[in-house]
C-alpha positions in Angstrom: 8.8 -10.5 -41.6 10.9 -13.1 -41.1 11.1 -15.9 -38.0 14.6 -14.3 -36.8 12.5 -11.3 -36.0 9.5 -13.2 -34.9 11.7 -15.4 -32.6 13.3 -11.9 -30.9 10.1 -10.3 -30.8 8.7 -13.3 -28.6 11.6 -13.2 -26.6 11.3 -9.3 -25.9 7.5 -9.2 -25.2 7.6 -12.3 -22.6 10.7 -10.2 -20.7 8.6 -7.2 -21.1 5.5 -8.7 -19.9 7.6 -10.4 -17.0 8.3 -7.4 -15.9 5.3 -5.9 -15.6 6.5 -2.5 -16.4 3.8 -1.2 -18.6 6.4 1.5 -20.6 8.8 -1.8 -22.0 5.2 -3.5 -23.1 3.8 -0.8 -24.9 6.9 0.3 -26.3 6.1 -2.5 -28.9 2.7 -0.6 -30.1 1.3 1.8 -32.4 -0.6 4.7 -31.1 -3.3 4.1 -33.0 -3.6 0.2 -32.3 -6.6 -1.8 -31.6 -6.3 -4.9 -29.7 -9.3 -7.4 -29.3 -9.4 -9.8 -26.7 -12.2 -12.2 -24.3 -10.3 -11.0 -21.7 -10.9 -7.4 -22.7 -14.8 -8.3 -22.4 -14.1 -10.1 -18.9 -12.3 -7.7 -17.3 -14.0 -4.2 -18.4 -17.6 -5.9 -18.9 -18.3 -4.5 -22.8 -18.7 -7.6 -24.7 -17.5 -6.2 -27.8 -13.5 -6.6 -26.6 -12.0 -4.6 -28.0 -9.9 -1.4 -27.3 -8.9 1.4 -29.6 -5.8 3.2 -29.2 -2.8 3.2 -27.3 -4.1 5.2 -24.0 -7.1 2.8 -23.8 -4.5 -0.1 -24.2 -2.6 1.0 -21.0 -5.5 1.5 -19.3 -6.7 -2.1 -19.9 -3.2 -3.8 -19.3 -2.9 -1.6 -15.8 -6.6 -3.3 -14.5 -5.0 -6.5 -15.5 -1.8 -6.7 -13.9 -3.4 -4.9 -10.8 -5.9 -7.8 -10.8 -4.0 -10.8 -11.6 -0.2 -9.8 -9.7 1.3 -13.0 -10.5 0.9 -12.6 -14.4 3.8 -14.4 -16.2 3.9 -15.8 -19.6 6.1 -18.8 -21.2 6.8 -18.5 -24.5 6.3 -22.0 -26.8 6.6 -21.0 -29.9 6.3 -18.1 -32.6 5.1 -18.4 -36.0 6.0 -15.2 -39.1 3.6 -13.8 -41.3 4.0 -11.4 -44.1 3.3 -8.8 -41.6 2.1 -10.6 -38.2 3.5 -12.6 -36.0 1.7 -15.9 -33.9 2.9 -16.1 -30.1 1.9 -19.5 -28.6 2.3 -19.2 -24.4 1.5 -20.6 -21.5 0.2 -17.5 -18.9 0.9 -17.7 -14.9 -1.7 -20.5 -14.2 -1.0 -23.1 -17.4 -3.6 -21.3 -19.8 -2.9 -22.3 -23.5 -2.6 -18.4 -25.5 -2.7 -17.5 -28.6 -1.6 -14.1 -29.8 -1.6 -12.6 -33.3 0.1 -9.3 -33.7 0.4 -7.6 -37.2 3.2 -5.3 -37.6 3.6 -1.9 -39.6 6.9 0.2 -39.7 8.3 -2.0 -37.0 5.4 -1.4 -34.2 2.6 -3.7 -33.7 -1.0 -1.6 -35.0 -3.4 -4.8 -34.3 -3.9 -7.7 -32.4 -6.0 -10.3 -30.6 -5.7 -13.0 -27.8 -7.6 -15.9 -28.5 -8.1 -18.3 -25.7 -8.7 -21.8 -24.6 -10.8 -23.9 -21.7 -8.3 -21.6 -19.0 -8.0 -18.3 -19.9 -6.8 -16.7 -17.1 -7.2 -15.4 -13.2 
């Protein structure tokens, strides 16, 4: 991976995430992901965070942008991996995120969220 990619990726995902249409985000995933995040714990209540799967993704993102309708993310900067990708961004009320994504035949299969003193709504 290289930061031309990284850079385009980062650009897509914060349209697609901007948009709120669930299709154009997930687009960008494996079926078989898993995707761990504190928010994951917040929002569904199972401390371990983490979902499995592509259907289970969905679900979670839909609870979220039904609960927090002003969602928005800035991007700040991207940093490339060998195969993963950092996204630094700032989400709708000034939260400092974190978001690692590794990649496999051009669809993300893992990731996390990691969080600061705001995480989110």
């Amino acid at each position: 991976m290289d930061l031309t990619f990284a850079r385009r990726f980062a650009d897509r995902w914060q349209d697609d995430w901007n948009s709120h249409d669930l299709d154009r985000i997930l687009a960008h995933y494996h079926d078989d992901v898993t995707f761990s995040s504190p928010m994951i714990a917040r929002l569904t209540g199972d401390p371990v965070g983490t979902v499995h799967g592509k259907a289970a993704l969905r679900a979670y993102w839909a609870a979220g942008l039904e609960r927090i309708p002003d969602l928005e993310f800035e991007v700040m900067d991207v940093r490339a991996g060998v195969d993963a990708l950092v996204i630094d961004y700032l989400n709708q009320i000034g939260g400092r995120v974190y978001e690692v994504l590794t990649f496999e035949d051009g669809l993300v299969v893992a990731g996390f969220g990691a969080y600061g003193e705001t995480p989110a709504n």
